[in-house]
N, C-alpha and C positions, 0 to 999 in steps of 0.2 A: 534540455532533456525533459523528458516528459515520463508519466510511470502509473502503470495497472494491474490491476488481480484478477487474474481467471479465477471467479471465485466457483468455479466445475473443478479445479484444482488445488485448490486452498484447502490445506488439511485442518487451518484454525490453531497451531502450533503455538503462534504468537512471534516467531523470531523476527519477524519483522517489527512490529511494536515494541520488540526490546532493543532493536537497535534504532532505532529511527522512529519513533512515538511521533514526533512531528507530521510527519506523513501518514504512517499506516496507524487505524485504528481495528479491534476487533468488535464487533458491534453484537447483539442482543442474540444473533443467530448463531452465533461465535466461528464465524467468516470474516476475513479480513479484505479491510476495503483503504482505500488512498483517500486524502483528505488535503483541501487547500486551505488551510486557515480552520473555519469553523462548518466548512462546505465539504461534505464526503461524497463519494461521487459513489451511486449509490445502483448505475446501470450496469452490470455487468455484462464484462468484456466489450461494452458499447462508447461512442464519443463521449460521452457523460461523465464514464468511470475513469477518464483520463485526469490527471493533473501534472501542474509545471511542478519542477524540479529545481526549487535555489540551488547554484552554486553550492553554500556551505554544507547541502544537504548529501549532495550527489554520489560521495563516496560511499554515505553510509547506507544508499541506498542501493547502491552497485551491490553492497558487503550481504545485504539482505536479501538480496536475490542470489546471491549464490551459496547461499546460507540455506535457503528455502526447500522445504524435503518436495 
């Protein structure tokens, strides 16, 4: 599984950083971006802004997208 932010849509809410901080970070612009480790992917909506999706993650990332206004 794989996982990105149209950040042309991203309200900057946060709910995703509250469920999944591992993944999603809200950065300086206060747009939320997907993050592998210490690497945010930083292209929106492009190859770049993709990252993998552990296992242990994937629920909580399912729960944040359909969370997401």
């Amino acid at each position: 599984m794989h996982v990105w932010i149209d950040q042309d849509l991203c309200t900057g809410d946060g709910l995703c950083t509250d469920h999944c901080p591992e993944i999603f970070v809200i950065l300086e612009d206060g747009i939320a971006y997907v993050r592998d480790g210490m690497d945010i992917g930083n292209d929106p909506g492009g190859a770049g802004s993709m990252v993998p999706v552990a296992p242990d993650f994937q629920q909580r990332v399912v729960d944040s997208a359909e969370l997401c206004p």
